[in-house]
C-alpha positions, 0 to 999 in steps of 0.5 A: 440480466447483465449489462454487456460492457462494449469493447471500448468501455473494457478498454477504457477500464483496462487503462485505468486500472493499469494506470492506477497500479502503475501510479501505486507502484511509482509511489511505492518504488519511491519510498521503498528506494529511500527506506532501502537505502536508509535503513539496514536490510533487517526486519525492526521486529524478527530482526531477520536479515536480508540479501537481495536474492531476498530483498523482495521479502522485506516490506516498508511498514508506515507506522501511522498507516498512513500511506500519504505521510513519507518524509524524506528522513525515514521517521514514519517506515520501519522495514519489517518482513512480509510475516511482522509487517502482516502480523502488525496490521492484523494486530492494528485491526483487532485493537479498533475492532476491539475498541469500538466492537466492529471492525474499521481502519481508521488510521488509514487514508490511502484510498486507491480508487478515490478518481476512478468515478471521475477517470470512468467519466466519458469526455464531453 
């Protein structure tokens, strides 16, 4: 049987995810905001060019893939559009599922739920 969740433990949740999101999105506002402004509004890899009646389209890529490494020169984002910057990752996917025959990202070290055990813990 499923264990019925009180209303307090739902509301305590719903903050947490909520506070998570928030936080992602403060750090990638971060970022973007800076490869906006340092780099032309054109995918590296189609070259398709961007306005900001479709700015939203055009994604920061890490190039490390990892989400952690942001210096403030720019050297580790390219934009690329959201079709490059998917095709980039599915690439990235097959060359270490096809290295060590099952699938892994090993280039990544952002681990959105990391806390949450510990934010979930009732105080004492």
């Amino acid at each position: 049987m499923p264990v019925m969740k009180t209303g307090s433990d739902s509301h305590r949740l719903d903050r947490v995810v909520a506070e998570a999101r928030r936080n992602r999105e403060e750090r990638e506002r971060g970022y973007r905001e800076q490869a906006l402004k340092l780099y032309p509004w054109v995918c590296g890899r189609c070259a398709r060019e961007f306005s900001r009646e479709n700015l939203s389209e055009l994604t920061v890529h890490h190039r490390d893939h990892n989400h952690d490494n942001n210096p403030p020169d720019g050297s580790n984002w390219e934009l690329l559009c959201i079709y490059c910057h998917d095709n980039e990752h599915s690439r990235y996917l097959d060359a270490n599922q096809s290295k060590g025959g099952e699938r892994r990202d090993t280039g990544t070290t952002f681990k959105p739920f990391a806390e949450l055990g510990a934010l979930l813990k009732k105080p004492e």
